[in-house]
Backbone as XML, in Angstrom:
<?xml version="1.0"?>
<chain id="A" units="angstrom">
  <residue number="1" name="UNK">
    <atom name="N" x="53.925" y="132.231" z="-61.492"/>
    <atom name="CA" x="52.584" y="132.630" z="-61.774"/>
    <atom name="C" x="52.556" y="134.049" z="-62.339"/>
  </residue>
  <residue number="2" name="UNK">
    <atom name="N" x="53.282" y="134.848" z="-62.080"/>
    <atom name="CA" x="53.235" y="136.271" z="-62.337"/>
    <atom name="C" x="53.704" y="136.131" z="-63.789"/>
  </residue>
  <residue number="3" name="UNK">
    <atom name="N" x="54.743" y="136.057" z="-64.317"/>
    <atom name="CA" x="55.217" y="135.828" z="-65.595"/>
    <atom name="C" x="53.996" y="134.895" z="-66.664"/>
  </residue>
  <residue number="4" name="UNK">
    <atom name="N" x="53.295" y="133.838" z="-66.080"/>
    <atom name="CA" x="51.990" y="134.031" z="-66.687"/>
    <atom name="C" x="51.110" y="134.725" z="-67.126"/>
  </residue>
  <residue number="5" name="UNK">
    <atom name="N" x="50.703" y="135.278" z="-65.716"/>
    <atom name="CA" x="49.891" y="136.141" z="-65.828"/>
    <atom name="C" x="50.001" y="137.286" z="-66.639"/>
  </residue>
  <residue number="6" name="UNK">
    <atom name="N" x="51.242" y="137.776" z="-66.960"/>
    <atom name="CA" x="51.786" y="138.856" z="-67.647"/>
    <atom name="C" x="51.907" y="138.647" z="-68.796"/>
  </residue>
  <residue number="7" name="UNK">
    <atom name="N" x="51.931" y="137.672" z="-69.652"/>
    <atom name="CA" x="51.738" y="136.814" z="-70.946"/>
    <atom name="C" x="50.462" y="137.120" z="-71.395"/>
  </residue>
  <residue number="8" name="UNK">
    <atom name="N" x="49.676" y="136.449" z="-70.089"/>
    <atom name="CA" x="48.338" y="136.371" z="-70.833"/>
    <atom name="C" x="47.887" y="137.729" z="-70.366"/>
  </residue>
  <residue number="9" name="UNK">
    <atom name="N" x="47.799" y="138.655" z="-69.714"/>
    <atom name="CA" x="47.081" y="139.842" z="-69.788"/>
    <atom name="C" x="47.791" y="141.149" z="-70.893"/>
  </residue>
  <residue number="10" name="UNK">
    <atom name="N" x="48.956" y="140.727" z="-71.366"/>
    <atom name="CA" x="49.455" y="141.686" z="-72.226"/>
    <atom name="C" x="48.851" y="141.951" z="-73.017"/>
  </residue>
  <residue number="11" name="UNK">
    <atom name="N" x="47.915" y="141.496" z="-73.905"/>
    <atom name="CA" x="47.052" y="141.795" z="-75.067"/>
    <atom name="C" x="45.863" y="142.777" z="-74.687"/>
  </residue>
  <residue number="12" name="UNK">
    <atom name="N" x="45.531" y="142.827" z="-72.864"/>
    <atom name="CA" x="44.950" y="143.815" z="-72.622"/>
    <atom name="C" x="45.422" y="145.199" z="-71.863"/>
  </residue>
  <residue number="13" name="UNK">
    <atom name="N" x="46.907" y="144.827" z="-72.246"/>
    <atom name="CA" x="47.669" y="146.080" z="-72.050"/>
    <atom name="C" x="47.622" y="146.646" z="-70.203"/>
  </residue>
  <residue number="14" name="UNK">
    <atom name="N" x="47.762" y="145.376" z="-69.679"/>
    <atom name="CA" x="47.813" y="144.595" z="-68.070"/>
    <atom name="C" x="49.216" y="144.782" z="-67.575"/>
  </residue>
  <residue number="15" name="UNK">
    <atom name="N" x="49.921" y="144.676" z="-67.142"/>
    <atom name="CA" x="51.056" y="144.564" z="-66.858"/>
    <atom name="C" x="51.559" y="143.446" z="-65.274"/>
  </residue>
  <residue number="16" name="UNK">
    <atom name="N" x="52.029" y="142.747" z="-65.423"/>
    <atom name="CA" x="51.862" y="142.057" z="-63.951"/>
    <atom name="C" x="53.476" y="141.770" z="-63.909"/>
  </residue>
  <residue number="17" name="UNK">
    <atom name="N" x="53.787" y="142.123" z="-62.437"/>
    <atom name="CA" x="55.250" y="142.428" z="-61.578"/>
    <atom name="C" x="54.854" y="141.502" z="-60.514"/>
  </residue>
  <residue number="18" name="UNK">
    <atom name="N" x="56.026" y="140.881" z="-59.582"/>
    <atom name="CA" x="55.534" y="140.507" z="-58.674"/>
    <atom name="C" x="57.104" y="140.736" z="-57.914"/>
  </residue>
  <residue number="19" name="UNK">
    <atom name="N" x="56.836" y="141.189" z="-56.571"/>
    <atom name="CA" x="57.821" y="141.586" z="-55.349"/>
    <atom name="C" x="58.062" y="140.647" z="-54.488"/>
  </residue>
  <residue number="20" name="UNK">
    <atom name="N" x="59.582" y="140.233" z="-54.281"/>
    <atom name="CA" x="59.578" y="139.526" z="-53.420"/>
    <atom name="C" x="60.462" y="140.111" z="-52.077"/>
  </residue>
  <residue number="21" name="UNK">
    <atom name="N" x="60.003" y="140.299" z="-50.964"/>
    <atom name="CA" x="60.685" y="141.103" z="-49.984"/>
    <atom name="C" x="61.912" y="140.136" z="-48.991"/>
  </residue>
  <residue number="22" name="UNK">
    <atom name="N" x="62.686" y="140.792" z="-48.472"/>
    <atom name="CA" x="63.666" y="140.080" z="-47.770"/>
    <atom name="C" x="62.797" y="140.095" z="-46.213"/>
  </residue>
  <residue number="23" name="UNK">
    <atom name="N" x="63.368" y="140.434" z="-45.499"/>
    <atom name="CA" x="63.363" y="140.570" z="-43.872"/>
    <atom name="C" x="62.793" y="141.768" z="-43.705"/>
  </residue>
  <residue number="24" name="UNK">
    <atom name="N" x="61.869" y="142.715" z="-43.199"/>
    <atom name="CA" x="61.593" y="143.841" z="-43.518"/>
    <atom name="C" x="61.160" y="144.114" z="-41.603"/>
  </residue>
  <residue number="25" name="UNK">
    <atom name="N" x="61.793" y="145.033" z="-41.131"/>
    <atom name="CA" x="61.388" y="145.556" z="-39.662"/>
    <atom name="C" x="59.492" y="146.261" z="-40.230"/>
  </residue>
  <residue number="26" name="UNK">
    <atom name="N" x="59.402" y="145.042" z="-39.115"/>
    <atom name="CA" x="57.608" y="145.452" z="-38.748"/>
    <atom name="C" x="57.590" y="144.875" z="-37.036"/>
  </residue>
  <residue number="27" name="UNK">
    <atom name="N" x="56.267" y="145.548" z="-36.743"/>
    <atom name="CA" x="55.772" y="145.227" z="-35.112"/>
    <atom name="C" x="55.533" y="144.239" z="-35.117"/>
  </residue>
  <residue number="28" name="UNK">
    <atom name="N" x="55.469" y="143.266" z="-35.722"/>
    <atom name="CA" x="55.196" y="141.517" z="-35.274"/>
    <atom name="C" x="56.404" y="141.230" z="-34.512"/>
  </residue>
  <residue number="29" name="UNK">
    <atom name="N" x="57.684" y="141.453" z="-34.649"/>
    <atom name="CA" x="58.843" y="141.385" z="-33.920"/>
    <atom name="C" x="57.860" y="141.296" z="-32.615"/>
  </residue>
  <residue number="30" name="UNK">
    <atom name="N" x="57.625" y="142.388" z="-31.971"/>
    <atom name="CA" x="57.929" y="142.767" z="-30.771"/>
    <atom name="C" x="56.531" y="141.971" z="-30.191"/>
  </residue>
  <residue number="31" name="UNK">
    <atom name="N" x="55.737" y="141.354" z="-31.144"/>
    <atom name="CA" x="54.372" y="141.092" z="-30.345"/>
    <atom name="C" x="54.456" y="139.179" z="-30.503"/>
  </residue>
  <residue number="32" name="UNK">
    <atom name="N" x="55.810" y="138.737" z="-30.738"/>
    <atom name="CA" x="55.908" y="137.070" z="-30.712"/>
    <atom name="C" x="56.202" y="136.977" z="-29.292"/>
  </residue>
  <residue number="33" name="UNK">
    <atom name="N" x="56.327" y="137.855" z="-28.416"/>
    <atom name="CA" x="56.482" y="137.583" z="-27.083"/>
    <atom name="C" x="58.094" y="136.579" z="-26.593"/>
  </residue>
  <residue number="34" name="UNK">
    <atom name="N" x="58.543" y="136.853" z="-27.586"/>
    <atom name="CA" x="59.858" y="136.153" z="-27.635"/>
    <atom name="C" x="61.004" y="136.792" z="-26.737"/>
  </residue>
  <residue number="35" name="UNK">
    <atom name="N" x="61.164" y="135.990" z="-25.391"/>
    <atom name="CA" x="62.835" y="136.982" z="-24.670"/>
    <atom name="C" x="63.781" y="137.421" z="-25.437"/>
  </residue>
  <residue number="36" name="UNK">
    <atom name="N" x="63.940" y="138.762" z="-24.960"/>
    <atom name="CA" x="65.022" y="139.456" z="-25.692"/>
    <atom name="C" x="66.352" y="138.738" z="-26.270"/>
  </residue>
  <residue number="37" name="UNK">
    <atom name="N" x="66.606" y="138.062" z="-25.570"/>
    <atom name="CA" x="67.964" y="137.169" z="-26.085"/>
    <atom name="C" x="67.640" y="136.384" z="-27.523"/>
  </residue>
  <residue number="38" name="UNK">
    <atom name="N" x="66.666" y="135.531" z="-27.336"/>
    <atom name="CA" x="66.184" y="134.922" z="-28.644"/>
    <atom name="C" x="65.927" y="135.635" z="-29.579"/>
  </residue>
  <residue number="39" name="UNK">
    <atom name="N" x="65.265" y="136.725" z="-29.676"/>
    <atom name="CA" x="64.656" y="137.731" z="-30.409"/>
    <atom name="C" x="66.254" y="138.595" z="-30.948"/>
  </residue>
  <residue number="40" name="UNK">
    <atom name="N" x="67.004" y="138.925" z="-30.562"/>
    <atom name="CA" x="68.452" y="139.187" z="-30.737"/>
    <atom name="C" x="69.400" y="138.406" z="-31.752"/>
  </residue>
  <residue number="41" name="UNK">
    <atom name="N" x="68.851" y="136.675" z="-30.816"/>
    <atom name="CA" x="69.450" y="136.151" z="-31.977"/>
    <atom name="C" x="69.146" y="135.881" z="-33.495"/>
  </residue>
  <residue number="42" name="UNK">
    <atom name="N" x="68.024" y="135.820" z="-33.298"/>
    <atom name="CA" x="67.094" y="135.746" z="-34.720"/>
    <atom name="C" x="67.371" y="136.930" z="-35.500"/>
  </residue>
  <residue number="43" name="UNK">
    <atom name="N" x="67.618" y="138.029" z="-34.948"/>
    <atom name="CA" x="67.860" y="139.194" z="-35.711"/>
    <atom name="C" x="68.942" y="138.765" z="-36.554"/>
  </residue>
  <residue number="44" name="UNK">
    <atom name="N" x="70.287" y="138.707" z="-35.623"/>
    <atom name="CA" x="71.592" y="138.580" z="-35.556"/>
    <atom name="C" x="71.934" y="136.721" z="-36.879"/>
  </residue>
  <residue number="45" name="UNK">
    <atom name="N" x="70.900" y="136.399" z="-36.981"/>
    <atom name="CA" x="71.165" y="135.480" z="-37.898"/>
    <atom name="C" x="70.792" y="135.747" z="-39.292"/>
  </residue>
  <residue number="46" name="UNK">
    <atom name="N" x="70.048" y="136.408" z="-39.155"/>
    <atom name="CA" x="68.669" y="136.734" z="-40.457"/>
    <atom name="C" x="69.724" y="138.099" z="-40.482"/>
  </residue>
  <residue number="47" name="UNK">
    <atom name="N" x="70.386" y="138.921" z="-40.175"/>
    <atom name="CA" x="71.085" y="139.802" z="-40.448"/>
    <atom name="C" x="72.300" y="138.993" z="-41.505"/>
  </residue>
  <residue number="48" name="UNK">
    <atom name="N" x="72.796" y="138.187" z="-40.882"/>
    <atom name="CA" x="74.242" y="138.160" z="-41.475"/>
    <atom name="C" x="73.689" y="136.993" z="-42.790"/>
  </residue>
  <residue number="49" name="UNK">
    <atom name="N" x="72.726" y="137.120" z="-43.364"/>
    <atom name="CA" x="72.261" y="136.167" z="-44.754"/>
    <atom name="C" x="71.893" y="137.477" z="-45.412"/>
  </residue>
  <residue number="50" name="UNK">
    <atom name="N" x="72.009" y="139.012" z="-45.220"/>
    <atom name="CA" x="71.379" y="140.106" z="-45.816"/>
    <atom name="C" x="72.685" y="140.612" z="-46.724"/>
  </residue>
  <residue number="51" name="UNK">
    <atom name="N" x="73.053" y="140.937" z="-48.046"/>
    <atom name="CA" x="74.312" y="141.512" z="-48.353"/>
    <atom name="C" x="74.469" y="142.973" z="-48.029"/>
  </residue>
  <residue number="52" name="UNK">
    <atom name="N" x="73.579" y="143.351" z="-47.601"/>
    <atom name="CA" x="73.191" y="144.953" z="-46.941"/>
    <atom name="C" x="73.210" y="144.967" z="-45.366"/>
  </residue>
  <residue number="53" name="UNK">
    <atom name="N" x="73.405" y="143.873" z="-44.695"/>
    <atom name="CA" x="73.481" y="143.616" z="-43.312"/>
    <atom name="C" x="72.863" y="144.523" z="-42.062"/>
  </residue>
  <residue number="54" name="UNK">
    <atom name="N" x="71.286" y="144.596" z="-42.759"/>
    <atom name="CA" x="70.670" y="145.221" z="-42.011"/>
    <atom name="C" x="68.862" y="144.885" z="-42.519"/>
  </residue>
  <residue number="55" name="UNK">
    <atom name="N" x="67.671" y="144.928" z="-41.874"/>
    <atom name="CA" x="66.424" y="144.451" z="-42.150"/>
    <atom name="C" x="66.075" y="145.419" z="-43.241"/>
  </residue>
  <residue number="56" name="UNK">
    <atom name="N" x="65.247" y="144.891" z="-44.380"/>
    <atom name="CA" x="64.480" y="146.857" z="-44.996"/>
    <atom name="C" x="63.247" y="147.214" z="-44.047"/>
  </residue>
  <residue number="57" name="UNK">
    <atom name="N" x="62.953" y="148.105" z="-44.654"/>
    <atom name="CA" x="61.655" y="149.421" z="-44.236"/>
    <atom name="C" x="60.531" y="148.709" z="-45.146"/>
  </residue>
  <residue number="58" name="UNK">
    <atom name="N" x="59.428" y="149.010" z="-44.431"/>
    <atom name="CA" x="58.162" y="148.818" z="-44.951"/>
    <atom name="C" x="58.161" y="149.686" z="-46.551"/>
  </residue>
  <residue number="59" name="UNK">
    <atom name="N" x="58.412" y="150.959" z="-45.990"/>
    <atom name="CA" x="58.607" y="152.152" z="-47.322"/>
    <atom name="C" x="59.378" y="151.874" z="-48.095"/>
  </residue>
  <residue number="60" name="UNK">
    <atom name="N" x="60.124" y="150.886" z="-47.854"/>
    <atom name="CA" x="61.655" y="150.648" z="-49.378"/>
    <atom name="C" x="60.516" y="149.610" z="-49.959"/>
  </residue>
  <residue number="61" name="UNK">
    <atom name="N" x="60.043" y="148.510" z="-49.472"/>
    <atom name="CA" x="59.202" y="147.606" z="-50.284"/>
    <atom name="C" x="57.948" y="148.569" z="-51.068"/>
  </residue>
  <residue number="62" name="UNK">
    <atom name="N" x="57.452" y="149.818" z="-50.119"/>
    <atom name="CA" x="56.201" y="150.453" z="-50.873"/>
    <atom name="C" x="56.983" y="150.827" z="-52.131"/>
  </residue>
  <residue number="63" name="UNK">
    <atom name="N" x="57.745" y="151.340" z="-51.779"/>
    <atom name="CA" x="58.603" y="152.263" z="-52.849"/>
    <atom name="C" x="58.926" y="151.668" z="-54.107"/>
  </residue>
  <residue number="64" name="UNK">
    <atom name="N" x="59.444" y="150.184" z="-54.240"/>
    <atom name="CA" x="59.607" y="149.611" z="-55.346"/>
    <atom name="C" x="58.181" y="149.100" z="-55.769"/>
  </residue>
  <residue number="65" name="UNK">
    <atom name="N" x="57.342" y="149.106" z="-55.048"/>
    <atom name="CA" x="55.951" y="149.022" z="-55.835"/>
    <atom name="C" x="55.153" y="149.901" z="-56.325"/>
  </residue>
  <residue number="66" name="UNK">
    <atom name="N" x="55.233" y="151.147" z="-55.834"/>
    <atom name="CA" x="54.820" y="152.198" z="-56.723"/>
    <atom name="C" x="55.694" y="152.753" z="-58.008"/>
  </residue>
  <residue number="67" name="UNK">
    <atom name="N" x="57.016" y="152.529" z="-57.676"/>
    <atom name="CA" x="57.704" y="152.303" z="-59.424"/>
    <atom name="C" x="57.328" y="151.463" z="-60.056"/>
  </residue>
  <residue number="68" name="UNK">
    <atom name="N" x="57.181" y="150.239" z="-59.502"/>
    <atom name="CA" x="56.340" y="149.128" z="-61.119"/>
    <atom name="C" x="55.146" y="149.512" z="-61.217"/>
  </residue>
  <residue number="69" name="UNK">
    <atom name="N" x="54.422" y="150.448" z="-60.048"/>
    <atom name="CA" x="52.918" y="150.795" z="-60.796"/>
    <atom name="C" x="53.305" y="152.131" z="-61.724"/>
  </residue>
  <residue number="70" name="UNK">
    <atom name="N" x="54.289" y="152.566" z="-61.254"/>
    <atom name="CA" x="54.583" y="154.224" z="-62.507"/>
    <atom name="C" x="54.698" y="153.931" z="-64.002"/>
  </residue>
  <residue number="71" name="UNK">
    <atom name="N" x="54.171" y="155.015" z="-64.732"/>
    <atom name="CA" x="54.691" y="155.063" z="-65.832"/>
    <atom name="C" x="55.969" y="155.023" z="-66.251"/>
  </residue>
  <residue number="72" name="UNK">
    <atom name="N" x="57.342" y="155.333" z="-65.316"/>
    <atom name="CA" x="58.074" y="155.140" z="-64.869"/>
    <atom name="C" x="58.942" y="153.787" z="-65.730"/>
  </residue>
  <residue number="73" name="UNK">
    <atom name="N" x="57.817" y="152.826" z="-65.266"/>
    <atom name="CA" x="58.433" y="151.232" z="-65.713"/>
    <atom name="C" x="57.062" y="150.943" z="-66.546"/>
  </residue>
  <residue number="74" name="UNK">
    <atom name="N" x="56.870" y="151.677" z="-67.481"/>
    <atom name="CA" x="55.632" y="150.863" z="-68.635"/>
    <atom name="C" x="55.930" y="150.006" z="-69.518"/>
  </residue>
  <residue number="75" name="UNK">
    <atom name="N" x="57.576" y="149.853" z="-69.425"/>
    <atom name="CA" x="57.719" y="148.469" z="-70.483"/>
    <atom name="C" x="58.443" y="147.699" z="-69.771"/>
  </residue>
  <residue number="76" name="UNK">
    <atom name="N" x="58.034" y="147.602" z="-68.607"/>
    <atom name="CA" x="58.183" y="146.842" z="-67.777"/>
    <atom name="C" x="57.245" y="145.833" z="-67.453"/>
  </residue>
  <residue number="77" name="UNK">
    <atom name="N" x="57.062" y="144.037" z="-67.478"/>
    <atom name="CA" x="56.390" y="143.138" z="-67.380"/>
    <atom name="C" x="56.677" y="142.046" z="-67.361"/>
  </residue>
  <residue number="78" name="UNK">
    <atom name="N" x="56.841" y="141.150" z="-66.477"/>
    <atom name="CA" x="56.676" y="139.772" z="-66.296"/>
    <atom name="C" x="58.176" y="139.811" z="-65.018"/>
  </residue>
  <residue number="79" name="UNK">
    <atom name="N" x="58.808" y="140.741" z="-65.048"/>
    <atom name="CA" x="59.628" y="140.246" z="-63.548"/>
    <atom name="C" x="59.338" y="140.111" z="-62.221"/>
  </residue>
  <residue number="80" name="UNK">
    <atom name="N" x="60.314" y="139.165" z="-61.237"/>
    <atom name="CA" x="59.936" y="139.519" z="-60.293"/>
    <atom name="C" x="61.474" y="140.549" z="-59.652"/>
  </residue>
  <residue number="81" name="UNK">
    <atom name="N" x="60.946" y="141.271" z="-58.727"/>
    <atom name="CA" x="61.547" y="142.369" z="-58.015"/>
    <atom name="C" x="62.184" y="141.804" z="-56.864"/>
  </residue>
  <residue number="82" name="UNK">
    <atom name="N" x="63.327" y="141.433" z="-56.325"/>
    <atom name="CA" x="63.915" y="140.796" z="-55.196"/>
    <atom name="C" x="64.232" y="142.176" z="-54.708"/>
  </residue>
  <residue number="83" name="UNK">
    <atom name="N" x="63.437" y="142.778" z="-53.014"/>
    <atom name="CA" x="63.282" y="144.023" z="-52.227"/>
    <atom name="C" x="63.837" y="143.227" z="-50.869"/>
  </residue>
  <residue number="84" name="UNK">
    <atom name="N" x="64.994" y="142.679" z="-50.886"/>
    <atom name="CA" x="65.966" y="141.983" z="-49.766"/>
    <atom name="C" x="66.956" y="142.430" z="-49.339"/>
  </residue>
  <residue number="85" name="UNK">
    <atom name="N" x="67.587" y="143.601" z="-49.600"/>
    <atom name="CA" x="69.405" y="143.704" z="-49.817"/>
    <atom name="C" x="70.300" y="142.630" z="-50.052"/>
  </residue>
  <residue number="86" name="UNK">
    <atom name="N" x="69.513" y="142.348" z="-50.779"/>
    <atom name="CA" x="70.817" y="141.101" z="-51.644"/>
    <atom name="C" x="70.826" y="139.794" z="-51.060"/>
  </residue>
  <residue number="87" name="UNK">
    <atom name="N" x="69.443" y="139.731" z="-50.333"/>
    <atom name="CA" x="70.269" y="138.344" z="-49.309"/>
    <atom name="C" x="69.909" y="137.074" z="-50.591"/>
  </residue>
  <residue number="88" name="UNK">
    <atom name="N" x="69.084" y="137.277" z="-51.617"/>
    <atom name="CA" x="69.151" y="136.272" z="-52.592"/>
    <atom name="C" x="70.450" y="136.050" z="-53.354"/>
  </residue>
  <residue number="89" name="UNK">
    <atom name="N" x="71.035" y="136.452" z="-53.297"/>
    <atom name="CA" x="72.880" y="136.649" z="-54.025"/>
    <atom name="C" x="73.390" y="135.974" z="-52.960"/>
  </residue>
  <residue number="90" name="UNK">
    <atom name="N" x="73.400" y="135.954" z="-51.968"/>
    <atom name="CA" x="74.278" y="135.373" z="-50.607"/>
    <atom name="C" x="73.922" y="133.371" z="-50.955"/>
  </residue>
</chain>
């Protein structure tokens, strides 16, 4: 859809990116009420599919989205951004 969208809004000088994030440490973890052991393992699985073998930051995903909003990347349009450590390569 994004690569559409970026087709058709180019003529109004639009630009459309779209991010796709890996595993990213947020507080929902801690509020599934899940025993520590389970919650460990889920880490410990979803870790070893990461080629960076560790969750990202909220701020690494902000971060690559305020570069596709920068001037930065102005001829930049229609990709999408994989913000995973690599676990799409795995």
């Amino acid at each position: 859809m994004g690569r559409s969208l970026a087709v058709g809004l180019a003529d109004k000088n639009i630009r459309v990116n779209t991010i796709s994030p890996g595993p990213i440490e947020t507080p929902i973890f801690d509020k599934m009420g899940l025993p520590k052991e389970n919650l460990d393992n889920f880490n410990q699985e979803a870790i070893s599919k990461i080629a960076l073998k560790r969750f990202g930051k909220a701020c690494e995903v902000a971060q690559a989205v305020l570069f596709l909003a920068s001037n930065e990347a102005s001829f930049i349009n229609g990709v999408e951004l994989f913000v995973d450590g690599g676990m799409v390569e795995l």
